[in-house]
C-alpha positions as semicolon CSV with decimal commas, in nm:
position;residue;x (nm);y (nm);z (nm)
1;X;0,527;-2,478;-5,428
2;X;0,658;-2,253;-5,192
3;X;0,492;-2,107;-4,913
4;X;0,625;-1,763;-4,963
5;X;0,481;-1,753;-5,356
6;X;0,145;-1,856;-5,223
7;X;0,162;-1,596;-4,923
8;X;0,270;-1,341;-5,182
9;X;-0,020;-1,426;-5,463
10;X;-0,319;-1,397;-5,138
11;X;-0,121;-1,050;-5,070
12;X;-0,164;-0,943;-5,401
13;X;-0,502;-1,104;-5,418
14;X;-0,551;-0,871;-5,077
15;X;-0,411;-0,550;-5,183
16;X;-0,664;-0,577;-5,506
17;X;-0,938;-0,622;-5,296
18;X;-0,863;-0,355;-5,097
19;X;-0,810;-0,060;-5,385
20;X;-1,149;-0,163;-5,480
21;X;-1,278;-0,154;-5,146
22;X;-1,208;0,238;-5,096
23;X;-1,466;0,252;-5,376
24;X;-1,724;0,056;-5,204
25;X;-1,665;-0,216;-5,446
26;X;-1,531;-0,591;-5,465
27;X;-1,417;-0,643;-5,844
28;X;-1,148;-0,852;-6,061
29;X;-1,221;-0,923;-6,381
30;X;-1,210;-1,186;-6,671
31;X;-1,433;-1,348;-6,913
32;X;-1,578;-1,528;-7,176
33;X;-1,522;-1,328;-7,527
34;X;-1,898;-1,380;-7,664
35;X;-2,057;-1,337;-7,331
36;X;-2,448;-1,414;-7,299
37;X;-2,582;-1,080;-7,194
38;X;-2,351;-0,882;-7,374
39;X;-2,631;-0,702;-7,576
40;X;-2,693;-0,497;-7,250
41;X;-2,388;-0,399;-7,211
42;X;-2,300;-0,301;-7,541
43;X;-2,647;-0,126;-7,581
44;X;-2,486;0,144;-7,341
45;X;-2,859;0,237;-7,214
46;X;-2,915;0,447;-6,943
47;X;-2,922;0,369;-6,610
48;X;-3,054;0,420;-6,284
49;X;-2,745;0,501;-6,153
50;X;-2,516;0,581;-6,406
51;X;-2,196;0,711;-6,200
52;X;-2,255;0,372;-5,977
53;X;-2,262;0,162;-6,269
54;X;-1,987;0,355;-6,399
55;X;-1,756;0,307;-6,141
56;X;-1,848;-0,056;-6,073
57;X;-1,754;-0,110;-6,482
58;X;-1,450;0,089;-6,460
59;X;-1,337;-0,134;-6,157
60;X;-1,367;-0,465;-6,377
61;X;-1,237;-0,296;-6,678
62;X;-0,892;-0,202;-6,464
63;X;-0,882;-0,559;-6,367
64;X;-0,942;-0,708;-6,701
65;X;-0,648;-0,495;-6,812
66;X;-0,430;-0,618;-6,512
67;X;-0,548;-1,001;-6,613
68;X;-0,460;-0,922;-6,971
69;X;-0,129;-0,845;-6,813
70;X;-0,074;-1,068;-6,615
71;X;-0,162;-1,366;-6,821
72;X;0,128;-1,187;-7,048
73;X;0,358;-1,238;-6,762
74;X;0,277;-1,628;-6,812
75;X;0,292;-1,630;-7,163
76;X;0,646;-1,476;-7,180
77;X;0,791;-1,694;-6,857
78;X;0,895;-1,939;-7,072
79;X;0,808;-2,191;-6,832
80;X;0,424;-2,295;-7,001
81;X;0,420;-2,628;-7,219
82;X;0,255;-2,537;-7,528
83;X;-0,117;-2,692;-7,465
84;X;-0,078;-2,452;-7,151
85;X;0,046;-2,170;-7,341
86;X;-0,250;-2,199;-7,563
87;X;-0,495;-2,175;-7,291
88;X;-0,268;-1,880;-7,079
89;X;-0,333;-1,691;-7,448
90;X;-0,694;-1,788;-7,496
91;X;-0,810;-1,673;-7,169
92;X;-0,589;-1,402;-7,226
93;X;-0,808;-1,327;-7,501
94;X;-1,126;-1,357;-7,269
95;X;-1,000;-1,062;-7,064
96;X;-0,897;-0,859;-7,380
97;X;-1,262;-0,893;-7,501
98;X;-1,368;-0,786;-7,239
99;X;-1,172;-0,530;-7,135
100;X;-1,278;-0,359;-7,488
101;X;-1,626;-0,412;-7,432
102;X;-1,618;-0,289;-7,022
103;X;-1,405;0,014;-7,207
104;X;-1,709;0,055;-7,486
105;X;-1,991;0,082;-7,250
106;X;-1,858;0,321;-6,977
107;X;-1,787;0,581;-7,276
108;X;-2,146;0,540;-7,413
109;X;-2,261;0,607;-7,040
110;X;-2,086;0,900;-7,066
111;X;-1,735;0,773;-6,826
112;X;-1,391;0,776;-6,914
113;X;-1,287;0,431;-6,894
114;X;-0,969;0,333;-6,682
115;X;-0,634;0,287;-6,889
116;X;-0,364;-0,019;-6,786
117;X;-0,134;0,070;-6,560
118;X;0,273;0,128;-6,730
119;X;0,348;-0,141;-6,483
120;X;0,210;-0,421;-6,244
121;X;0,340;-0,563;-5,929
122;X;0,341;-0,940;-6,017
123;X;0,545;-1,198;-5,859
124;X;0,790;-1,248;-6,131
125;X;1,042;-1,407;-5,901
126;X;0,842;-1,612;-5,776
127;X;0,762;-1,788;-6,092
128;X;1,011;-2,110;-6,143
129;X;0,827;-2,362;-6,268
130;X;0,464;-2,407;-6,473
131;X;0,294;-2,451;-6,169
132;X;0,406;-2,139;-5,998
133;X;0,289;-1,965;-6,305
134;X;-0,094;-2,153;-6,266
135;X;-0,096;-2,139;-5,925
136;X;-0,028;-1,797;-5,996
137;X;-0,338;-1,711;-6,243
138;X;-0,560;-1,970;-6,022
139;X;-0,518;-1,698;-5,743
140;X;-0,596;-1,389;-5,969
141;X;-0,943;-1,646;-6,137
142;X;-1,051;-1,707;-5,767
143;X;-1,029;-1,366;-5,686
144;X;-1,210;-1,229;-5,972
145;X;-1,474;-1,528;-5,895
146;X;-1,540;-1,371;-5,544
147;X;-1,564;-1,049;-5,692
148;X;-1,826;-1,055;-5,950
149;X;-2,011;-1,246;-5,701
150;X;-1,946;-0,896;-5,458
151;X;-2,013;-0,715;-5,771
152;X;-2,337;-0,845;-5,937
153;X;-2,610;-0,713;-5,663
154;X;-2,405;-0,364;-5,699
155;X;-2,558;-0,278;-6,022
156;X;-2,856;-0,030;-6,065
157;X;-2,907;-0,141;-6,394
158;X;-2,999;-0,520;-6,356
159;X;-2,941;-0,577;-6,744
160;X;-2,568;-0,481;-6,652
161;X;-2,599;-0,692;-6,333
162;X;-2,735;-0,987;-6,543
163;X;-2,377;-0,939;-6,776
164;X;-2,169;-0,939;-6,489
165;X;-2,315;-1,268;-6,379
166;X;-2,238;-1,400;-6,739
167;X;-1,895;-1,291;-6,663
168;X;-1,882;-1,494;-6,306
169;X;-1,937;-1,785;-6,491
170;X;-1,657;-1,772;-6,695
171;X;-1,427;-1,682;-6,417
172;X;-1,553;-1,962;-6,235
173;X;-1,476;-2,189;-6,551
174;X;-1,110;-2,006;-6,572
175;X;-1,065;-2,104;-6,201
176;X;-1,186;-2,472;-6,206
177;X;-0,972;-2,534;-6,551
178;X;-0,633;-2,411;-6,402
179;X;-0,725;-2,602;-6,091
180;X;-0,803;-2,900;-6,290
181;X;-0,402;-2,850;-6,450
182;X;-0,252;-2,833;-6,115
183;X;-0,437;-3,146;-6,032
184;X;-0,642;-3,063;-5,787
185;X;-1,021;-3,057;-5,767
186;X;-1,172;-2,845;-5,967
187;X;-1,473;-2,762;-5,817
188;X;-1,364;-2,759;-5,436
189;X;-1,620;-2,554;-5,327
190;X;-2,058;-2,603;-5,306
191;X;-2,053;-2,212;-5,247
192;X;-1,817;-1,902;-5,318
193;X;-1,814;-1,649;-5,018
């Protein structure tokens, strides 16, 4: 792995972060399809806060559509075996799941939810090999791990902060499977910061 691809993947990582951060927020986004909690946020209830909430669920719904993306990127390369492939599309269907549902419940609290971008800025070049490409999504799961984490206490509505939680664990699940494929510890951490 080159040094340059994983410089470039923490810039991108970075430059997420930072859109985010003009908002006052830290988001990514990914997750489980039938997450537990879910019933809150497809109840679409009023909240404390509703512009707050709003913004923080528009936030994770633009970076559910830039996962869905992204894991697209992967899927296309060429360069996943086909037990990898399968999981690159499965979690790609995590994000698309949620991505509809984060879409769902800022209409029914009265937002307009975010549309994908025409195009991302993804390190296609970078890509040579299957690792590249999970190194790659490993970056953009650890990143969205960090986030919800940023994200969860954000919430006015602690039924929508109890959902995002749901949704940190199955980042954190993303991130520990891809580092399990690259071979190296899965769980390397006691505590995300």
């Amino acid at each position: 792995m080159s040094f340059s691809f994983i410089q470039q993947g923490e810039q991108i990582l970075s430059s997420r972060r930072g859109i985010l951060r003009v908002t006052g927020l830290t988001l990514s986004g990914t997750a489980i399809a039938m997450l537990a909690g879910r019933e809150s946020l497809a109840a679409g209830k009023p909240t404390k806060s509703p512009g707050k909430d709003v913004g923080i669920l528009n936030s994770a719904l633009g970076a559910e559509l830039e996962a869905v993306a992204a894991y697209q990127v992967g899927a296309e390369s060429g360069l996943l075996q086909k037990p990898v492939l399968d999981l690159a599309v499965q979690f790609q269907g995590h994000h698309k799941a949620h991505a509809a549902l984060l879409a769902s419940v800022v209409s029914k609290l009265g937002g307009k939810p975010v549309l994908a971008k025409d195009k991302y800025e993804f390190p296609v070049d970078k890509l040579k090999n299957q690792a590249d490409v999970l190194r790659f999504a490993a970056t953009l799961e650890k990143g969205a791990v960090s986030a919800y984490l940023g994200a969860v206490p954000l919430f006015a509505d602690r039924d929508l902060a109890k959902a995002a939680a749901s949704i940190l664990g199955d980042e954190s699940m993303h991130w520990a499977i891809l580092l399990n494929a690259l071979g190296e510890n899965p769980v390397p951490l006691a505590f995300m910061a």
